[in-house]
py3Dmol code that shows the C-alpha trace and the ligand (Angstrom):
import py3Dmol

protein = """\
ATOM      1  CA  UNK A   1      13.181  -1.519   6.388  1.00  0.00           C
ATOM      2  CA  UNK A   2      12.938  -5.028   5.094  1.00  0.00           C
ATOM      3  CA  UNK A   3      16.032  -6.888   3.121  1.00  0.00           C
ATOM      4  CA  UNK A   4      15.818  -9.036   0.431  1.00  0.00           C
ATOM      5  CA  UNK A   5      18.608 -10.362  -0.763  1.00  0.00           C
ATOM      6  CA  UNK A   6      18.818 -12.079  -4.042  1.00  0.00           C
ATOM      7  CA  UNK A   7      21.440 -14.400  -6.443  1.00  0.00           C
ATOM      8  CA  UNK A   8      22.212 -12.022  -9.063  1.00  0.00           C
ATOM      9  CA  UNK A   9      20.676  -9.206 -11.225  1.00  0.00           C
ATOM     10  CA  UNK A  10      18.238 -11.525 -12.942  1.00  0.00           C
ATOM     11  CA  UNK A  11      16.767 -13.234 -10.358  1.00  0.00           C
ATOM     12  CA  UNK A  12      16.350  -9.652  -8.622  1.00  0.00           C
ATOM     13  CA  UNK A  13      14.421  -8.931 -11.925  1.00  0.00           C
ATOM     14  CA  UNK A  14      12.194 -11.310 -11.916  1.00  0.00           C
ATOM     15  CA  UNK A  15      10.979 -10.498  -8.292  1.00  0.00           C
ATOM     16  CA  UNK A  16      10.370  -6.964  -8.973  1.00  0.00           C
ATOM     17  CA  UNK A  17       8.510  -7.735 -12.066  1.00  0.00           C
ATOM     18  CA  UNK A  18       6.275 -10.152 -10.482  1.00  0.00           C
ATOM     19  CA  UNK A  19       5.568  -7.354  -7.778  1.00  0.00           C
ATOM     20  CA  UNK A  20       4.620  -4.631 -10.445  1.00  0.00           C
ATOM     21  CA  UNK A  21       3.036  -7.484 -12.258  1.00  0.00           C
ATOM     22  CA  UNK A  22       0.942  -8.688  -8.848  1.00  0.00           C
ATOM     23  CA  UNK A  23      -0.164  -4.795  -8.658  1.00  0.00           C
ATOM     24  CA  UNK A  24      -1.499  -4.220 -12.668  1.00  0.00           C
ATOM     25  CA  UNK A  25      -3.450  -7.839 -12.374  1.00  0.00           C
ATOM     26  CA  UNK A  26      -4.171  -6.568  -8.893  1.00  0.00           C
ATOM     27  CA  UNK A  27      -5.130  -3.272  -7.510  1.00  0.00           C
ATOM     28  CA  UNK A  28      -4.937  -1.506 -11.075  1.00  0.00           C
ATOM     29  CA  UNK A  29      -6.770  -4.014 -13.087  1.00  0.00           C
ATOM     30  CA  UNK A  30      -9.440  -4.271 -10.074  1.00  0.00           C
ATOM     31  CA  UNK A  31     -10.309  -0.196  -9.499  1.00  0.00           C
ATOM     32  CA  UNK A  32      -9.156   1.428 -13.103  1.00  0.00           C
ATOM     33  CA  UNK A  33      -9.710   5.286 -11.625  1.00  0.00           C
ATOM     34  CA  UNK A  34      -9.416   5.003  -8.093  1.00  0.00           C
ATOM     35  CA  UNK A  35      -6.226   2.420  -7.587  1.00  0.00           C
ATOM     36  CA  UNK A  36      -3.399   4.521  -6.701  1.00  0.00           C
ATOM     37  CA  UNK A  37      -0.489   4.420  -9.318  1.00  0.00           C
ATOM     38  CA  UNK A  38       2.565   2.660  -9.862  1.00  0.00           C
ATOM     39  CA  UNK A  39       5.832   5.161  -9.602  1.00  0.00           C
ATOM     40  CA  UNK A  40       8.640   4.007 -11.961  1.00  0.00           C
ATOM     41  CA  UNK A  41      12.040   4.523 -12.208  1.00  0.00           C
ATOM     42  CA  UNK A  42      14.508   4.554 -14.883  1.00  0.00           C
ATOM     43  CA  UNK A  43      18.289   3.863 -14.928  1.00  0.00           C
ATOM     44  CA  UNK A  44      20.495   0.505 -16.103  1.00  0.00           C
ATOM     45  CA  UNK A  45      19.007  -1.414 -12.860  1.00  0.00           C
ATOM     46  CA  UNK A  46      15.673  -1.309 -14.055  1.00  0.00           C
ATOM     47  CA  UNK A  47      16.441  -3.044 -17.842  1.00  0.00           C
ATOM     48  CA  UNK A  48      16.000  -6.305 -17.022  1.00  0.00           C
ATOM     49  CA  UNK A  49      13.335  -5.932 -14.577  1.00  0.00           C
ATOM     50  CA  UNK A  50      11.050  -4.264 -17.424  1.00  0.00           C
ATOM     51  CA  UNK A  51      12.020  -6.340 -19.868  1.00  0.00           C
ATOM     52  CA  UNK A  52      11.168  -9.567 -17.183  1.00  0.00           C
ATOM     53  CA  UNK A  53       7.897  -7.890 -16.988  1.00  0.00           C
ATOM     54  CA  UNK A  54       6.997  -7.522 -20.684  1.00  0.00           C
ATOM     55  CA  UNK A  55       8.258 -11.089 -20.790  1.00  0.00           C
ATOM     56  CA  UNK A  56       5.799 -12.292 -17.962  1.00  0.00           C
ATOM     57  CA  UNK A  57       2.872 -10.608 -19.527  1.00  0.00           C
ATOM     58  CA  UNK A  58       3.143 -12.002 -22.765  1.00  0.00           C
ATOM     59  CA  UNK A  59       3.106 -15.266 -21.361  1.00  0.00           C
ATOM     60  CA  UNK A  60      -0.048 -14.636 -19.569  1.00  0.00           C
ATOM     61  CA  UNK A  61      -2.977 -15.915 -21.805  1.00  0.00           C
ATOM     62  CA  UNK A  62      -5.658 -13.250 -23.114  1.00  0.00           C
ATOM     63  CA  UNK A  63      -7.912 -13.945 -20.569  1.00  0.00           C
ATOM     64  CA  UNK A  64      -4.891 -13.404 -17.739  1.00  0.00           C
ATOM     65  CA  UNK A  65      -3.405 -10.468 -19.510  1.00  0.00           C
ATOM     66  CA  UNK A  66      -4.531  -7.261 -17.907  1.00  0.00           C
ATOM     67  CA  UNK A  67      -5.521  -4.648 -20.728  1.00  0.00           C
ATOM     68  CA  UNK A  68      -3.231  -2.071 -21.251  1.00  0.00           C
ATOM     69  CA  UNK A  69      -5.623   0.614 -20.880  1.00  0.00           C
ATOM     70  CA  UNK A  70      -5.519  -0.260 -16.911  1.00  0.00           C
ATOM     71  CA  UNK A  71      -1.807   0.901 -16.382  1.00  0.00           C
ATOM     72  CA  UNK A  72      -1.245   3.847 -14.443  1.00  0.00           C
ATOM     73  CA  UNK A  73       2.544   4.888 -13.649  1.00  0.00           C
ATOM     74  CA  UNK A  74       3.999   8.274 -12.731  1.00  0.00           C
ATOM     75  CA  UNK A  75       7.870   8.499 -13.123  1.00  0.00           C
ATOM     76  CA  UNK A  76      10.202   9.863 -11.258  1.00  0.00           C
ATOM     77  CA  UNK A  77      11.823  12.187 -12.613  1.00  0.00           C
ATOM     78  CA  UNK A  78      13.639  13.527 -16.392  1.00  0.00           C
ATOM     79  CA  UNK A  79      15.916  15.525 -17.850  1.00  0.00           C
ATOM     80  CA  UNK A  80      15.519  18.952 -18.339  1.00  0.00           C
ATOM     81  CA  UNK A  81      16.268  20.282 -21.836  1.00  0.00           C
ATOM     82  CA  UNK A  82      16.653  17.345 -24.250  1.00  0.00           C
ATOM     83  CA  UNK A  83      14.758  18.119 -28.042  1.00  0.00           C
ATOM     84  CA  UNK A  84      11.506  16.035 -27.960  1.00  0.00           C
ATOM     85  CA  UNK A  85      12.312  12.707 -29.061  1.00  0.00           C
ATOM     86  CA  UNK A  86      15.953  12.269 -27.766  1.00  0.00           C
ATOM     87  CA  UNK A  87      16.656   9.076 -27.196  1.00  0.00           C
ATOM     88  CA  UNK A  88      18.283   9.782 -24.088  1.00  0.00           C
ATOM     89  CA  UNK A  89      15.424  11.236 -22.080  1.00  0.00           C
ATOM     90  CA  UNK A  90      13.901   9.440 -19.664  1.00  0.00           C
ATOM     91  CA  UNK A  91      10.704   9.667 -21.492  1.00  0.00           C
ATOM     92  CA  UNK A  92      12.635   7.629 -24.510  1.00  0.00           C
ATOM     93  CA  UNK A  93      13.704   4.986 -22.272  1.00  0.00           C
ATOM     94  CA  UNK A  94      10.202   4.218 -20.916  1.00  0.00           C
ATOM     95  CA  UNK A  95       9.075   4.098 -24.197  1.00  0.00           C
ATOM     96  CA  UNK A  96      11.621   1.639 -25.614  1.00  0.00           C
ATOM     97  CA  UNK A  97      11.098  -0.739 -22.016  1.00  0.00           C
ATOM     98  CA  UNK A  98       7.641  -0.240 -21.207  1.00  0.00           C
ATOM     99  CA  UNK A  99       5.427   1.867 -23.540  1.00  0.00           C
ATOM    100  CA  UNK A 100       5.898   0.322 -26.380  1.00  0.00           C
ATOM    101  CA  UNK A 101       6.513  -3.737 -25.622  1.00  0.00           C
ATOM    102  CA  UNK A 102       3.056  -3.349 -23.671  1.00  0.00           C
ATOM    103  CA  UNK A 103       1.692  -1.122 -26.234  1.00  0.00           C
ATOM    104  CA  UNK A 104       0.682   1.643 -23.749  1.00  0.00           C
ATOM    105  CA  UNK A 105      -1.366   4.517 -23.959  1.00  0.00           C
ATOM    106  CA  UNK A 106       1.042   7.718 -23.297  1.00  0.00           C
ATOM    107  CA  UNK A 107      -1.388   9.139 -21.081  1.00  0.00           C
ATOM    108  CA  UNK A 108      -1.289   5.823 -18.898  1.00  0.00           C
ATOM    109  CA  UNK A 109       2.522   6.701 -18.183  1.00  0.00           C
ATOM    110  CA  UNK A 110       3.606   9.742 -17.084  1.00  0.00           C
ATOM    111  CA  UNK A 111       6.665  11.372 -16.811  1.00  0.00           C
ATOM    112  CA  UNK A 112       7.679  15.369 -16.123  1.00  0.00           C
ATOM    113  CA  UNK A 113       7.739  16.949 -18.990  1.00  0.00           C
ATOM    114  CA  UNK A 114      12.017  18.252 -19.617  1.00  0.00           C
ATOM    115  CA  UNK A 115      10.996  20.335 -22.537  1.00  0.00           C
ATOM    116  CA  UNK A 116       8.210  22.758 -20.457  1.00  0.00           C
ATOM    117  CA  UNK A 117       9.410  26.218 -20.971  1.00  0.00           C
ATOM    118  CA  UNK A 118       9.293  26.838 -17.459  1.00  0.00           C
ATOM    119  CA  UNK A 119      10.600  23.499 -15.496  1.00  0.00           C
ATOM    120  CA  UNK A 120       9.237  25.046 -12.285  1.00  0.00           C
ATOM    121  CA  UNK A 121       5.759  25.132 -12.795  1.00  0.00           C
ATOM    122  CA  UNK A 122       5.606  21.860 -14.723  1.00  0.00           C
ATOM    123  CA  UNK A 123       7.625  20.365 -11.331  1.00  0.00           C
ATOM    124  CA  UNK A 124       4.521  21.840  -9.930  1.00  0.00           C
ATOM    125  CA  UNK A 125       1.892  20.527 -12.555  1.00  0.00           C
ATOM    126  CA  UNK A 126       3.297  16.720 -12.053  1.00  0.00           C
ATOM    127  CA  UNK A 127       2.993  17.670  -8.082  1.00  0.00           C
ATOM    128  CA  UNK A 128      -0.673  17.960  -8.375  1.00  0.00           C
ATOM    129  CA  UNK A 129      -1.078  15.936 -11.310  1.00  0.00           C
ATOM    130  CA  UNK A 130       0.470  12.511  -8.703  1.00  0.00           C
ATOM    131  CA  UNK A 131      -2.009  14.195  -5.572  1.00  0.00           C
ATOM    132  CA  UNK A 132      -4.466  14.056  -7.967  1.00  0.00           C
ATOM    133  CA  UNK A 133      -4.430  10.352  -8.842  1.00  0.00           C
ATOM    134  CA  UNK A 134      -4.493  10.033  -4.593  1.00  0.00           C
ATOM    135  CA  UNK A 135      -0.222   9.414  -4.414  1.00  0.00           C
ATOM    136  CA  UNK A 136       1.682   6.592  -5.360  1.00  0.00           C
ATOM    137  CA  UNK A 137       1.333   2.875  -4.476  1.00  0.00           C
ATOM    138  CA  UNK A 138       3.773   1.072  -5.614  1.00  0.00           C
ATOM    139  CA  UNK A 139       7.102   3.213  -5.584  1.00  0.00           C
ATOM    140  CA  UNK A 140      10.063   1.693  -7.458  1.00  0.00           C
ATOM    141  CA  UNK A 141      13.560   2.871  -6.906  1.00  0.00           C
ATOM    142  CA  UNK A 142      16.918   2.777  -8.073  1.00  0.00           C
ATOM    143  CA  UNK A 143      19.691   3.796  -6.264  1.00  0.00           C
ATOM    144  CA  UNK A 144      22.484   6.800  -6.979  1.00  0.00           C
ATOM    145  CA  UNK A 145      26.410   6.251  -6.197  1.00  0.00           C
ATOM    146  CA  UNK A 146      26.244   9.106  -3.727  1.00  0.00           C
ATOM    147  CA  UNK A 147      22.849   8.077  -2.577  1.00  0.00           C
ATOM    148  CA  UNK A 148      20.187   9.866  -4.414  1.00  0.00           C
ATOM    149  CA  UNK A 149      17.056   8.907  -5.182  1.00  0.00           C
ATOM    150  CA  UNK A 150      15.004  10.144  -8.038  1.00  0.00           C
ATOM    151  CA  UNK A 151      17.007  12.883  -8.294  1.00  0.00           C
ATOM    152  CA  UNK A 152      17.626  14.043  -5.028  1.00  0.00           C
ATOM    153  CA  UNK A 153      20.547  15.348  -4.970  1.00  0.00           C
ATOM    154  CA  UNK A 154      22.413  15.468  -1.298  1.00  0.00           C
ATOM    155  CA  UNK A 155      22.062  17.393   0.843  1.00  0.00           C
ATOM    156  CA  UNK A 156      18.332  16.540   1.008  1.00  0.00           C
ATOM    157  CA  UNK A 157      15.667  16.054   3.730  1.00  0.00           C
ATOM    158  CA  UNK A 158      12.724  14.082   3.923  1.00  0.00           C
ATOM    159  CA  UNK A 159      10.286  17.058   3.198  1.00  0.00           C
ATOM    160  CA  UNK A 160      11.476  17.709  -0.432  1.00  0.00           C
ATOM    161  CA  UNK A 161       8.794  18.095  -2.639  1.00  0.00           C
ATOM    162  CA  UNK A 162       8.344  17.762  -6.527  1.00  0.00           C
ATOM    163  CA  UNK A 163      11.059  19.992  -7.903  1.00  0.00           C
ATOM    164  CA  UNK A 164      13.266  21.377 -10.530  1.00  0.00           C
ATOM    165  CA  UNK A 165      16.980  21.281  -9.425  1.00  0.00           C
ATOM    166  CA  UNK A 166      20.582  20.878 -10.417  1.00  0.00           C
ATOM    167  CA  UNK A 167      22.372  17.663 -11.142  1.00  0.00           C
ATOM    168  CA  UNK A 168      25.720  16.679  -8.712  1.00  0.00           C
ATOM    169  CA  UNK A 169      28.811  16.164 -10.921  1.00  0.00           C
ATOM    170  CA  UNK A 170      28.370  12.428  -9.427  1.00  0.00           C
ATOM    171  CA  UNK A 171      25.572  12.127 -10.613  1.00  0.00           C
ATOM    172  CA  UNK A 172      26.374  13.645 -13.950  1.00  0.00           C
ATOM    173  CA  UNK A 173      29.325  11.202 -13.824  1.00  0.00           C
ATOM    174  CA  UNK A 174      27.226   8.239 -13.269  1.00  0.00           C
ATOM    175  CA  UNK A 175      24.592   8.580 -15.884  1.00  0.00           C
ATOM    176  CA  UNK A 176      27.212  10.192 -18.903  1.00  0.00           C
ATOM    177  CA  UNK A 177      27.659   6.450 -20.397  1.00  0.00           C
ATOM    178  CA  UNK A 178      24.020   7.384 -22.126  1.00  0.00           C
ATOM    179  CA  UNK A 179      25.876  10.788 -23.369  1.00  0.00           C
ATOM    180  CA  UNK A 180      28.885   9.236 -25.228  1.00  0.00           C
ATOM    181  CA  UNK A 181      30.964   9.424 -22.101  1.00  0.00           C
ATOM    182  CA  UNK A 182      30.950  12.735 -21.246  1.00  0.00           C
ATOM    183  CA  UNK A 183      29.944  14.308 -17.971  1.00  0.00           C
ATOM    184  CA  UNK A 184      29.791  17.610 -19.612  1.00  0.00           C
ATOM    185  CA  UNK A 185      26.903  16.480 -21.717  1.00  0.00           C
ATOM    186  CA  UNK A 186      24.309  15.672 -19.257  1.00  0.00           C
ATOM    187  CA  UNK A 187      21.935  17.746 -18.717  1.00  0.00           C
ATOM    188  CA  UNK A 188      22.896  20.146 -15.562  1.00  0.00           C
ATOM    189  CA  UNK A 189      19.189  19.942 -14.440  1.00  0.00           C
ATOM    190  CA  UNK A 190      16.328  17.514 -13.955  1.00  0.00           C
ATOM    191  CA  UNK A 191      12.415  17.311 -12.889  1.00  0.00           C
ATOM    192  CA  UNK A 192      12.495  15.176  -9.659  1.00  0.00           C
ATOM    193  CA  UNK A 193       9.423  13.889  -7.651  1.00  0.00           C
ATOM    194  CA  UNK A 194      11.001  14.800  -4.304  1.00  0.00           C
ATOM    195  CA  UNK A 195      11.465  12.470  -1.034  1.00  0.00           C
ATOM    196  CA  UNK A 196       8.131  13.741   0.495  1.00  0.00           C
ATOM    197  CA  UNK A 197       6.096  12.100  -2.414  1.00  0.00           C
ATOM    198  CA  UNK A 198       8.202   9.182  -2.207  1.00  0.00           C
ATOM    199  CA  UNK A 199       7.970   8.865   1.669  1.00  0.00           C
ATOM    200  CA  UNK A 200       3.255   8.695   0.938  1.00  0.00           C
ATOM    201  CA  UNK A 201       4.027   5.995  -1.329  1.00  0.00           C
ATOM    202  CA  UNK A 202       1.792   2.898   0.181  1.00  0.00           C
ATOM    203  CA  UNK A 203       4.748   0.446  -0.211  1.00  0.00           C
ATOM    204  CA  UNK A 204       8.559   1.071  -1.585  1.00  0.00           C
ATOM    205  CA  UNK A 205      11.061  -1.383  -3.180  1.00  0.00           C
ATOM    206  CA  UNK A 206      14.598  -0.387  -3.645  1.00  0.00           C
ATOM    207  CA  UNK A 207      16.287  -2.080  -6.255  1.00  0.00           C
ATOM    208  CA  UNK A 208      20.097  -1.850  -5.840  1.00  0.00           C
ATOM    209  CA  UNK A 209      22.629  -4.372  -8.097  1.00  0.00           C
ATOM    210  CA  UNK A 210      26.472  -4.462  -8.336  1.00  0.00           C
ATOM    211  CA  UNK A 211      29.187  -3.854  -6.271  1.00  0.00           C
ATOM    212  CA  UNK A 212      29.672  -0.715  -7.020  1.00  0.00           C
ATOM    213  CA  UNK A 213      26.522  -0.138  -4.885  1.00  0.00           C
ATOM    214  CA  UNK A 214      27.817  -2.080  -2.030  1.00  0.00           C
ATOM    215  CA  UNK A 215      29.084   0.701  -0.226  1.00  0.00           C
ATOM    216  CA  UNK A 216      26.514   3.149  -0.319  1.00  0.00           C
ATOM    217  CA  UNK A 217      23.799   0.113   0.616  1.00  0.00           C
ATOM    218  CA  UNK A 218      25.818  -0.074   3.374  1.00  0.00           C
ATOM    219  CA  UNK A 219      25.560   3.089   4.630  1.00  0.00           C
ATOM    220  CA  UNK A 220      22.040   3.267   3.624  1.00  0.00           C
ATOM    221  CA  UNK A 221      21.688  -0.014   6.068  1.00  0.00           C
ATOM    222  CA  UNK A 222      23.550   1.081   8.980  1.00  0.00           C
ATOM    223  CA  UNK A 223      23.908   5.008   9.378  1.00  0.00           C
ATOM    224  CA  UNK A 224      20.723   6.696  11.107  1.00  0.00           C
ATOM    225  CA  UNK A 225      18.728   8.762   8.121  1.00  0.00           C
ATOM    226  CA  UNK A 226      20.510  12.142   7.102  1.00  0.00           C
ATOM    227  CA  UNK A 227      20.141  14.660   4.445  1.00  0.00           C
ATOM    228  CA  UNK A 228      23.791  13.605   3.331  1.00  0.00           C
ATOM    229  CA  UNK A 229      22.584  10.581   2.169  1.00  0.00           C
ATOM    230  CA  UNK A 230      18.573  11.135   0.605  1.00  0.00           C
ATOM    231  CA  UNK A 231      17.718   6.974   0.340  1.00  0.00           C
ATOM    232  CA  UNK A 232      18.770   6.830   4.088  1.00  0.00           C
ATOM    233  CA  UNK A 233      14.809   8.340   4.878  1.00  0.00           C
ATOM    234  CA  UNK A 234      13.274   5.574   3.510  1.00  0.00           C
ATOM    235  CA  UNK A 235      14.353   3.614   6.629  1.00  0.00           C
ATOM    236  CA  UNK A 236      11.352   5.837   8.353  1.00  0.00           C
ATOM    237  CA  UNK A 237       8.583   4.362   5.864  1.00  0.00           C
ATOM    238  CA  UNK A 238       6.649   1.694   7.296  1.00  0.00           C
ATOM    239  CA  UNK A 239       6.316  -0.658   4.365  1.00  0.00           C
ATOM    240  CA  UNK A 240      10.193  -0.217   2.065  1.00  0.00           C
ATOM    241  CA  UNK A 241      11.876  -3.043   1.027  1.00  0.00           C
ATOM    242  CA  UNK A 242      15.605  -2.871  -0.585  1.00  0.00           C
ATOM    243  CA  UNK A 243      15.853  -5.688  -3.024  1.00  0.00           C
ATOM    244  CA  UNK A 244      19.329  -6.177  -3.691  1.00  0.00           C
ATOM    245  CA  UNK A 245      21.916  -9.123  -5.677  1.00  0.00           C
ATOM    246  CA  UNK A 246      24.700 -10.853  -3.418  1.00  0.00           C
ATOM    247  CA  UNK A 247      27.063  -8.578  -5.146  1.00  0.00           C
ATOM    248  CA  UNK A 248      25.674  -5.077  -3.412  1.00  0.00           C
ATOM    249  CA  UNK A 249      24.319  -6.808  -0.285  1.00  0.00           C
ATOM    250  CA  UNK A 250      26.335  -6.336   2.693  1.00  0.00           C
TER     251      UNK A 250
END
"""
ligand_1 = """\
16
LIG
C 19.525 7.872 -11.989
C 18.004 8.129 -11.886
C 17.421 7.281 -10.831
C 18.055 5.909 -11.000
C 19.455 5.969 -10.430
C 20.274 4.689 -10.583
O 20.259 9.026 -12.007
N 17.601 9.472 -11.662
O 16.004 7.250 -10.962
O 17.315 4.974 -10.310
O 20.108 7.103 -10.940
O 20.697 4.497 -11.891
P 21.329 3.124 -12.401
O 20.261 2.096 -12.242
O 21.673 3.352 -13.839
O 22.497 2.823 -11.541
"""
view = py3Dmol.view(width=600, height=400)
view.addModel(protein, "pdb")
view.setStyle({"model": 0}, {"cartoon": {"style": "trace"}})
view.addModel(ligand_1, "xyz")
view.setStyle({"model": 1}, {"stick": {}})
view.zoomTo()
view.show()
């Protein structure tokens, strides 16, 4: 697994965007239909680097610009149970970042569907719905505080598939700021691609910013893969990069 280690947060942005940017003007724009997909992630890391991107496309001229109608992006994973519309589903954030700034067509950006009356089978709808489009290409990740990915939760091994599960209180811990502060209001269960869709990805970049990341990177970086800590399988793909500031590098 390849590290890249970067200034600070922006200048991590602005390397990620160009690569999601090199694979819409690339692969995408080249084979609409048969490219495989981007996978995108949500979470505070990935702000700025969406909001680089919109930037960077805008600046393109017309002729530069790839159309909008040649995005293709699966997500990985949202919250089970929020009303249709809440702003703090995963499917609101993309929309605020991505779908709207680049005026996207919804079906051109997936995401599991929290709201399915039976999370289950629409964990196994998205499953087929990402073999279908031939797996992921470009996999972007962000990185948990007790090392998840997605949303998979330790203990988890490498042969996790698409899933509905519950949320760690760590988890729930890290992601309450969106819920007014409180653990006790995020959602106790999620839609997650698993690690074994992650793992066919063609290449993977891990973003991972802040010190309070530092110590998990490290373990990430230096432990051999385990199901105690999910990322840590990554190290097996042949083509992951972790992209990370000075302030979570080791
Ligand atoms: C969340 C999401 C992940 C995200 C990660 C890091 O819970 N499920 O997809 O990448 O945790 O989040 P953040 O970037 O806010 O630290």
């Amino acid at each position: 697994m390849e590290l890249r280690v970067e200034a600070d947060p922006a200048s991590v942005a602005i390397w990620v965007a160009d690569q999601l940017l090199s694979y819409w003007r690339g692969p995408l724009q080249a084979n609409p239909g048969t490219a495989r997909p981007l996978g995108l992630a949500t979470g505070r890391t990935m702000e700025p680097v969406y909001a680089v991107l919109v930037q960077r496309w805008k600046a393109l001229t017309a002729e530069q610009r790839p159309a909008p109608s040649s995005w293709r992006s699966f997500n990985l994973d949202e919250y089970v149970g929020l009303a249709a519309g809440d702003g703090r589903s995963f499917q609101a954030f993309m929309h605020h970042h991505l779908r709207g700034p680049l005026g996207l067509d919804p079906a051109c950006l997936q995401l599991p569907d929290g709201m399915a009356a039976d999370p289950a089978q629409e964990a196994s709808r998205y499953a087929t719905a990402v073999a279908a489009s031939g797996g992921i290409g470009l996999q972007l990740l962000g990185l948990g505080l007790n090392g998840h990915v997605g949303f998979n939760e330790p203990p988890c091994g490498p042969e996790a598939r698409c899933r509905c599960l519950a949320l760690s209180d760590s988890t729930r811990h890290q992601n309450a700021e969106a819920f007014g502060g409180d653990p006790e209001a995020v959602p106790s269960q999620a839609i997650t691609l698993g690690l074994a869709e992650i793992l066919e990805a063609q290449r993977i970049l891990l973003v991972v910013t802040g010190k309070a990341k530092a110590s998990v990177l490290r373990r990430l970086l230096e432990d051999p893969p385990g199901v105690d800590l999910p990322a840590s399988w990554l190290r097996r793909h042949p083509d992951a990069t972790v992209i990370a500031d000075r302030a979570a590098a080791p």
